[in-house]
Biotite code that builds the C-alpha atoms (Angstrom):
import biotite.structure as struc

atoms = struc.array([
    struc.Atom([58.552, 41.584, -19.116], chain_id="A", res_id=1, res_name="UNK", atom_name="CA", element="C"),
    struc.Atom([58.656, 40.196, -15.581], chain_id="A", res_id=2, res_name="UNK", atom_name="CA", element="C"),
    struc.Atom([55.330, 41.249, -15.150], chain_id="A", res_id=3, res_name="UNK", atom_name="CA", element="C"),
    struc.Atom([54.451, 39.102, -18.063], chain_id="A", res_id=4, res_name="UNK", atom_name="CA", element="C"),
    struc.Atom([56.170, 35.785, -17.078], chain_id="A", res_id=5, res_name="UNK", atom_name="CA", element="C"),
    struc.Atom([54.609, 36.394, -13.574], chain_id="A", res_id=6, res_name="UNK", atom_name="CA", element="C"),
    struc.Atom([51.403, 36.438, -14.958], chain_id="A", res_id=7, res_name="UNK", atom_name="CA", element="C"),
    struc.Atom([52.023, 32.750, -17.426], chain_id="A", res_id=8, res_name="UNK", atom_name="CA", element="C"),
    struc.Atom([54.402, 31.375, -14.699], chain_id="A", res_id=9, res_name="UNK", atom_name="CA", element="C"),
    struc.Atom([51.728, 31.529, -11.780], chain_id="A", res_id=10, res_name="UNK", atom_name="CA", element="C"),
    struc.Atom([48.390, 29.947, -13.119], chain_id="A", res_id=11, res_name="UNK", atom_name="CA", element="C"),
    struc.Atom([51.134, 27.159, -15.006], chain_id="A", res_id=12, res_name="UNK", atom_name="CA", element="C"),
    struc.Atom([52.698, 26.760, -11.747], chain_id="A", res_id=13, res_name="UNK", atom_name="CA", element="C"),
    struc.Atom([48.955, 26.478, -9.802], chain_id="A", res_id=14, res_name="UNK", atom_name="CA", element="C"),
    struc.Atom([47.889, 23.954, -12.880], chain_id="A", res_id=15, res_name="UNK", atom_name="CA", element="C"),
    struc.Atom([50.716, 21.674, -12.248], chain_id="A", res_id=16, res_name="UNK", atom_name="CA", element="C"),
    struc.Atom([50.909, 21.655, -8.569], chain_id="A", res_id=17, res_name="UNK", atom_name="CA", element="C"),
    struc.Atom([46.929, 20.990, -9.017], chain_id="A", res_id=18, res_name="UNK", atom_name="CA", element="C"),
    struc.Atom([47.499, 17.907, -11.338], chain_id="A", res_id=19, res_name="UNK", atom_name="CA", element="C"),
    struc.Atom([50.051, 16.783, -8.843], chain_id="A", res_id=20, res_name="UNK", atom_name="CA", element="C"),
    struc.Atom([48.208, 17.007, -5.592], chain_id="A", res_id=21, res_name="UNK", atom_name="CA", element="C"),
    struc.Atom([45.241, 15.764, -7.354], chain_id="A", res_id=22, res_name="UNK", atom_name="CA", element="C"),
    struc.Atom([46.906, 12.561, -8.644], chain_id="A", res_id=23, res_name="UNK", atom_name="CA", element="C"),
    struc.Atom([48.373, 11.947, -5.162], chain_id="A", res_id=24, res_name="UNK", atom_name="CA", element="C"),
    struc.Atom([44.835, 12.174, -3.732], chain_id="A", res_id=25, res_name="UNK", atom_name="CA", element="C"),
    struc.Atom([43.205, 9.919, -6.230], chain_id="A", res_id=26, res_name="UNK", atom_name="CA", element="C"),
    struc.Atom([46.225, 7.206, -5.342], chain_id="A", res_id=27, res_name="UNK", atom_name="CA", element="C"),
    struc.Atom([45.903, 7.526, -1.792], chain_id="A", res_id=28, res_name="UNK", atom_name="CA", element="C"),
    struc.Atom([42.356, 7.898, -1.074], chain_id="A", res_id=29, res_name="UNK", atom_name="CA", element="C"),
    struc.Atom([40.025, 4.778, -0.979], chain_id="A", res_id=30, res_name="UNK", atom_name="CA", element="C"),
    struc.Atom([37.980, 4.708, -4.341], chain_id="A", res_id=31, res_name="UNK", atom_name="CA", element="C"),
    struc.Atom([34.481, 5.522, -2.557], chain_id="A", res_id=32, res_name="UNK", atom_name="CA", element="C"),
    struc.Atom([32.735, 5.683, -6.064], chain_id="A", res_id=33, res_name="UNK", atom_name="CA", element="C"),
    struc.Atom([34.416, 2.625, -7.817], chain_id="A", res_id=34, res_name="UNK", atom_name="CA", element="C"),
    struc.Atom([33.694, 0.376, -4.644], chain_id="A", res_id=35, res_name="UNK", atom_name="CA", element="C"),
    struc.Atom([30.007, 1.252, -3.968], chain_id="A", res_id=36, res_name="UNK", atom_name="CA", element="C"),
    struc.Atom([29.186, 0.764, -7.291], chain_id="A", res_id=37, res_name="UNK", atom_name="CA", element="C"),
    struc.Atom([30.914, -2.799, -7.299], chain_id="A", res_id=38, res_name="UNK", atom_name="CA", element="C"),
    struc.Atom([29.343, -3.485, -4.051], chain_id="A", res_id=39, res_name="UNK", atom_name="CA", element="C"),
    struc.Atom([25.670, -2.654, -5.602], chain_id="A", res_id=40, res_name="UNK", atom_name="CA", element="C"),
    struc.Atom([26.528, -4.651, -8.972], chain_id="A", res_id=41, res_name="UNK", atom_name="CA", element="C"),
    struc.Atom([27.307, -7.944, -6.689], chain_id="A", res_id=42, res_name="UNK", atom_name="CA", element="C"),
    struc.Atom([24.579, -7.110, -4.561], chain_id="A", res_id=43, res_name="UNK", atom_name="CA", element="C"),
    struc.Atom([22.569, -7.226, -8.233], chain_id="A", res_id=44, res_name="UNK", atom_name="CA", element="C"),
    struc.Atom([24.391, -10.259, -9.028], chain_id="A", res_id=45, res_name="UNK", atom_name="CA", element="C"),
    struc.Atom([23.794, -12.108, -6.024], chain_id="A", res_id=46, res_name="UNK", atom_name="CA", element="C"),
    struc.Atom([19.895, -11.321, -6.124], chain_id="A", res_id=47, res_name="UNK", atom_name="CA", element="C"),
    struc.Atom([19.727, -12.479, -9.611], chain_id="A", res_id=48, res_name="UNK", atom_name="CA", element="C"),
    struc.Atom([21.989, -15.578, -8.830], chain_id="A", res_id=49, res_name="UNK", atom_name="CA", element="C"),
    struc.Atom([18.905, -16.334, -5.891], chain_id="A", res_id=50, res_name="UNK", atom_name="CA", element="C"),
    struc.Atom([16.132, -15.477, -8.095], chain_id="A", res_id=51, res_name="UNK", atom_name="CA", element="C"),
    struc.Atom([16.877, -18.053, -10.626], chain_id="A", res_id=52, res_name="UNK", atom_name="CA", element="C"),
    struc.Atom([17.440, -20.760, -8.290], chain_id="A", res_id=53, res_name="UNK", atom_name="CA", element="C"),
    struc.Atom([14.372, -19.888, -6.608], chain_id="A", res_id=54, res_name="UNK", atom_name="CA", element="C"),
    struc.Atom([12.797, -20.577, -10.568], chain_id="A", res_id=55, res_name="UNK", atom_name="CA", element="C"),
    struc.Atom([14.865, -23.503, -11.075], chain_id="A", res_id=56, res_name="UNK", atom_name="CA", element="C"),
    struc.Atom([13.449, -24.520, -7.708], chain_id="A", res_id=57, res_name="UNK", atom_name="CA", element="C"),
    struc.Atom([9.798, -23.789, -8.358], chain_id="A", res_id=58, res_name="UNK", atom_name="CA", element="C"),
    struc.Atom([9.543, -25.919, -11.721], chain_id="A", res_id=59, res_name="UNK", atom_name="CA", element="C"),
    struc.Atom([11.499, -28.859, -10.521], chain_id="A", res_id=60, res_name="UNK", atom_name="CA", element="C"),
    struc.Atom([8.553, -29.034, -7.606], chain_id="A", res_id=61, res_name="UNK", atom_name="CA", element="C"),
    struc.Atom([5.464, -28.271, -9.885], chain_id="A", res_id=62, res_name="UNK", atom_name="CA", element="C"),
    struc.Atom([6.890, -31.398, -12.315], chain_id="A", res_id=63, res_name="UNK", atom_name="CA", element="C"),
    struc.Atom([7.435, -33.172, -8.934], chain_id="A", res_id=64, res_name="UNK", atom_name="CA", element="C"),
    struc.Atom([3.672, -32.317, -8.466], chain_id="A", res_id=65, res_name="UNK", atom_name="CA", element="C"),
    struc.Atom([2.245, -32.760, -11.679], chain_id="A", res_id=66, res_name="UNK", atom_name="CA", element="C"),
    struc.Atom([3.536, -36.260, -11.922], chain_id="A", res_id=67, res_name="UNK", atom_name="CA", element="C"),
    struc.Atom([2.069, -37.211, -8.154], chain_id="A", res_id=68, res_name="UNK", atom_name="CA", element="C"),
    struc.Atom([-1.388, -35.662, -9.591], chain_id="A", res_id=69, res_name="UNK", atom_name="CA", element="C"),
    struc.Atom([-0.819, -37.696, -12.918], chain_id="A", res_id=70, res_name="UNK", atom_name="CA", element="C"),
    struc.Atom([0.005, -40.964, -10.374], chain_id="A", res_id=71, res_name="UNK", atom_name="CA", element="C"),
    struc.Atom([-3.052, -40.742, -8.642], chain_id="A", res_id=72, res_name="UNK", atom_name="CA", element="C"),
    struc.Atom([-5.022, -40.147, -11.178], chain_id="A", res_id=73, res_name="UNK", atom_name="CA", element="C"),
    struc.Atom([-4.012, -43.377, -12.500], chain_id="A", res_id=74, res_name="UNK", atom_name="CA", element="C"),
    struc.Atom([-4.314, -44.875, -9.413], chain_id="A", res_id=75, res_name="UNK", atom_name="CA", element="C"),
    struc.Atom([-7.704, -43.780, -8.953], chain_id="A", res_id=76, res_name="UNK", atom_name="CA", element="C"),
    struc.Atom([-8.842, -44.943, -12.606], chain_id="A", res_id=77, res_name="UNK", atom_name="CA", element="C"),
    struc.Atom([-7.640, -48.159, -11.582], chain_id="A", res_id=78, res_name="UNK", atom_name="CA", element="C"),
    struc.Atom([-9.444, -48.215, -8.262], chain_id="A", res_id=79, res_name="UNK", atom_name="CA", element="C"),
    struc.Atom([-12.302, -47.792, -10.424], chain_id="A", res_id=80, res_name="UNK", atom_name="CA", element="C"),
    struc.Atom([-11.821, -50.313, -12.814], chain_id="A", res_id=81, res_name="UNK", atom_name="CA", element="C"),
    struc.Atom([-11.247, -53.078, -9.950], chain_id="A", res_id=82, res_name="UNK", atom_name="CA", element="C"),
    struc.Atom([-14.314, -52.102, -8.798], chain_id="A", res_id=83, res_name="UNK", atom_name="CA", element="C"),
    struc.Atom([-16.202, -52.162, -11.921], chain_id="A", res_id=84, res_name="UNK", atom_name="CA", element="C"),
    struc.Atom([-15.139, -55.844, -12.214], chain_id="A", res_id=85, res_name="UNK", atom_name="CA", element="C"),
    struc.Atom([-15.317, -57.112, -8.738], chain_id="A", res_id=86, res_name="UNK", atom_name="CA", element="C"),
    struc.Atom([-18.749, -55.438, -8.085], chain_id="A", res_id=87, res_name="UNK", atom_name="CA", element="C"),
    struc.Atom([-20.490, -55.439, -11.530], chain_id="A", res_id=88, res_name="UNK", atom_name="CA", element="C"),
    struc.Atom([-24.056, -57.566, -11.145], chain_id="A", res_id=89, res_name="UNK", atom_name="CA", element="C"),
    struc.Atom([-23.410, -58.592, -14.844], chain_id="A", res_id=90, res_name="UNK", atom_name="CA", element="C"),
    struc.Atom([-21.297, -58.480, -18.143], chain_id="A", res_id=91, res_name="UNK", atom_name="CA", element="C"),
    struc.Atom([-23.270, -55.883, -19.493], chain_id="A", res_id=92, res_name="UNK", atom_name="CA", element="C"),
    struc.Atom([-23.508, -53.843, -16.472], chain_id="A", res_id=93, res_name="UNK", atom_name="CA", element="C"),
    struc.Atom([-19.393, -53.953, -16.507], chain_id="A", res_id=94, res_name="UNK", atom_name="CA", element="C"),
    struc.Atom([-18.913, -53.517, -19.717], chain_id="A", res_id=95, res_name="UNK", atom_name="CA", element="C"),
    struc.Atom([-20.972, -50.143, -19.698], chain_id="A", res_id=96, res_name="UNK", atom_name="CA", element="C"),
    struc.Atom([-19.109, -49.342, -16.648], chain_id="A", res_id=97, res_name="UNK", atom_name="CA", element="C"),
    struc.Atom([-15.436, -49.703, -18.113], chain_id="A", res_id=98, res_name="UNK", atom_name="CA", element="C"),
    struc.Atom([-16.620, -48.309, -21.148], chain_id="A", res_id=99, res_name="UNK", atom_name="CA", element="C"),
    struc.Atom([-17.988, -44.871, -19.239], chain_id="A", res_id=100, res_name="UNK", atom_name="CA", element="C"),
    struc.Atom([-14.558, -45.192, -17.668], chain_id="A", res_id=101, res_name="UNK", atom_name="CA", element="C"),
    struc.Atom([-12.398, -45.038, -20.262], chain_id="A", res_id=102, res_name="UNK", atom_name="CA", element="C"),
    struc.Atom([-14.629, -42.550, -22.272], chain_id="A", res_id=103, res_name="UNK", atom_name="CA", element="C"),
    struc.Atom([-14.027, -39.868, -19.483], chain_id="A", res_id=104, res_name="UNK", atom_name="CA", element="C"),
    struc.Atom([-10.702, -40.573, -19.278], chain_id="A", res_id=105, res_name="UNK", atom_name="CA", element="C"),
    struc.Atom([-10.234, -39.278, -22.889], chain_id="A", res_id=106, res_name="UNK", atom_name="CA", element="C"),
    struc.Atom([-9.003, -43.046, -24.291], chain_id="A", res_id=107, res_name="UNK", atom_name="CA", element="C"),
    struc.Atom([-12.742, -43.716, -25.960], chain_id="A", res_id=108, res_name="UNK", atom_name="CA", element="C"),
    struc.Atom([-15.031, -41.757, -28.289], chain_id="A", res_id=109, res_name="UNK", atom_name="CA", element="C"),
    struc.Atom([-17.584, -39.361, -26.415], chain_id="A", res_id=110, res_name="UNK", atom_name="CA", element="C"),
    struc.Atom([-21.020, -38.638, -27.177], chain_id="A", res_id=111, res_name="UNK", atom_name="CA", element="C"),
    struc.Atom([-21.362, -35.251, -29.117], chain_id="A", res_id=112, res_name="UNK", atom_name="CA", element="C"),
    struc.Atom([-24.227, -33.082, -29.382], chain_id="A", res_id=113, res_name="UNK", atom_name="CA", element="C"),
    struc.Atom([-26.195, -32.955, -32.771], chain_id="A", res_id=114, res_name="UNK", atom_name="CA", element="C"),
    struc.Atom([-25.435, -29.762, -34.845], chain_id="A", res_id=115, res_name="UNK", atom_name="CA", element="C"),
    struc.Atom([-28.416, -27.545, -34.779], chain_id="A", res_id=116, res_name="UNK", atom_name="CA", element="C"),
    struc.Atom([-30.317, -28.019, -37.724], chain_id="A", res_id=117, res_name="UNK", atom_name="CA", element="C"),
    struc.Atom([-29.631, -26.427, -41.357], chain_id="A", res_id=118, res_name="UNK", atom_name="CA", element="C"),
    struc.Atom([-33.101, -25.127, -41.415], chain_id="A", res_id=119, res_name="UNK", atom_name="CA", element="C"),
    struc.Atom([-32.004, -22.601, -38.804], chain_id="A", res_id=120, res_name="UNK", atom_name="CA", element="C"),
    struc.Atom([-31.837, -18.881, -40.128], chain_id="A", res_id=121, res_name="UNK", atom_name="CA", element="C"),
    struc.Atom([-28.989, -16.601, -39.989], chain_id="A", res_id=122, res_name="UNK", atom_name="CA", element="C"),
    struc.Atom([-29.475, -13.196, -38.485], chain_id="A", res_id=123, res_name="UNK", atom_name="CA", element="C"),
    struc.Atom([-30.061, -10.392, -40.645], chain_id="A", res_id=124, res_name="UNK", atom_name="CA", element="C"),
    struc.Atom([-28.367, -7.090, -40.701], chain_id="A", res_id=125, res_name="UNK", atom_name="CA", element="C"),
    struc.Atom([-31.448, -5.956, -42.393], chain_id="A", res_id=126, res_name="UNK", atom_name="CA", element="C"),
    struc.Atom([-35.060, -5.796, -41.884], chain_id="A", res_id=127, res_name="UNK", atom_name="CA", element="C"),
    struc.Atom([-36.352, -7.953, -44.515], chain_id="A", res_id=128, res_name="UNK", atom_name="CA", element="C"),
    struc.Atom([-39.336, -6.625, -46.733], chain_id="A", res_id=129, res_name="UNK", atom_name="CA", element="C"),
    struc.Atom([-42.472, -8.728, -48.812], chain_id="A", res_id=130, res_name="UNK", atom_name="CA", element="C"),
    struc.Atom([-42.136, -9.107, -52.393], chain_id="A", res_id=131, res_name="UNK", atom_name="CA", element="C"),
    struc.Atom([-43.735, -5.471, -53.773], chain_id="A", res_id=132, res_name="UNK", atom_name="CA", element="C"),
    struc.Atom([-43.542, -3.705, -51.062], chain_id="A", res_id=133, res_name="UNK", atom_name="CA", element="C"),
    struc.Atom([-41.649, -0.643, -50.016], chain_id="A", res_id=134, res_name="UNK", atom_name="CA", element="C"),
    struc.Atom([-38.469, -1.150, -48.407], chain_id="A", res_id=135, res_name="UNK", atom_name="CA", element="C"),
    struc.Atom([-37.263, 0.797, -45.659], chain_id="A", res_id=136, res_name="UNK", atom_name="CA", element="C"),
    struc.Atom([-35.734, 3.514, -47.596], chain_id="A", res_id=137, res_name="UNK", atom_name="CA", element="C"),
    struc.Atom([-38.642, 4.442, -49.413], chain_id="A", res_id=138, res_name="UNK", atom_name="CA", element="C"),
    struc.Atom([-40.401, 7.854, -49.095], chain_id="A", res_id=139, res_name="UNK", atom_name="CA", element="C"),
    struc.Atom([-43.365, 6.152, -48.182], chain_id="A", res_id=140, res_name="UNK", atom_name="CA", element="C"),
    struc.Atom([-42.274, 3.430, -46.585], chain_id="A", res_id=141, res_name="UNK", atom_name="CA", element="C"),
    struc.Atom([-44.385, 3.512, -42.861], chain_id="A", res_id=142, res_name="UNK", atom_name="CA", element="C"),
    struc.Atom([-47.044, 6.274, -44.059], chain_id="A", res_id=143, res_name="UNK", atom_name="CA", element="C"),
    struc.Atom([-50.646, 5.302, -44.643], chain_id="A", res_id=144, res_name="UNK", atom_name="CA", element="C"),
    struc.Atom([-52.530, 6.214, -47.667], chain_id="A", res_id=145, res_name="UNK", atom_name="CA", element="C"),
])
């Protein structure tokens, strides 16, 4: 019988003193694991936090951009529009000037290209035969008599 409770007393006895020791270790010992993997998620964090200010960043500058571009633009249609009037020969000549002007610029109608024509033919799939003729499929379609 004592041979018994030796055997159930000893690995019991190991198992708790193994709990024990192993619950003071996890207490007293830095948290390695928990603490690099917070480190790398903040690390994450922060690189995300940069990247989209760096976006934020970008499109405020290209709509800073695009409005200089749009600015001159206008500036430069204007330029050309004094100029039309100031150095125009006649009325006509200025009129077809500011009229060329505005047309490019997208406010006027533009000249379009005529449609091709309706007599144009549509490609065939096929190979198109006379009227009492063989067709392409016929057994004697290609032989001579």
């Amino acid at each position: 019988m004592e041979h018994s409770l030796l055997v159930w007393l000893l690995p019991t006895l190991a198992l708790v003193v193994g709990v024990v020791v192993g619950f003071a270790l996890a207490r007293l010992l830095p948290h390695a694991a928990p603490n690099s993997t917070q480190r790398q998620l903040d690390d994450i964090q922060q690189r995300f936090d940069n990247y989209q200010n760096e976006v934020v960043t970008h499109f405020n500058s290209t709509a800073s951009l695009v409005k200089k571009l749009t600015q001159s633009y206008q500036d430069v249609q204007d330029h050309l529009a004094d100029g039309a009037n100031r150095l125009a020969l006649d009325e006509l000549t200025r009129q077809r000037l500011l009229a060329s002007l505005h047309s490019e610029a997208g406010h006027g109608p533009r000249d379009r290209l005529t449609p091709p024509r309706d007599t144009a033919e549509v490609p065939r799939d096929y190979a198109p035969k006379a009227p009492n003729s063989p067709g392409m499929l016929d057994e004697s379609y290609g032989l001579k008599r």
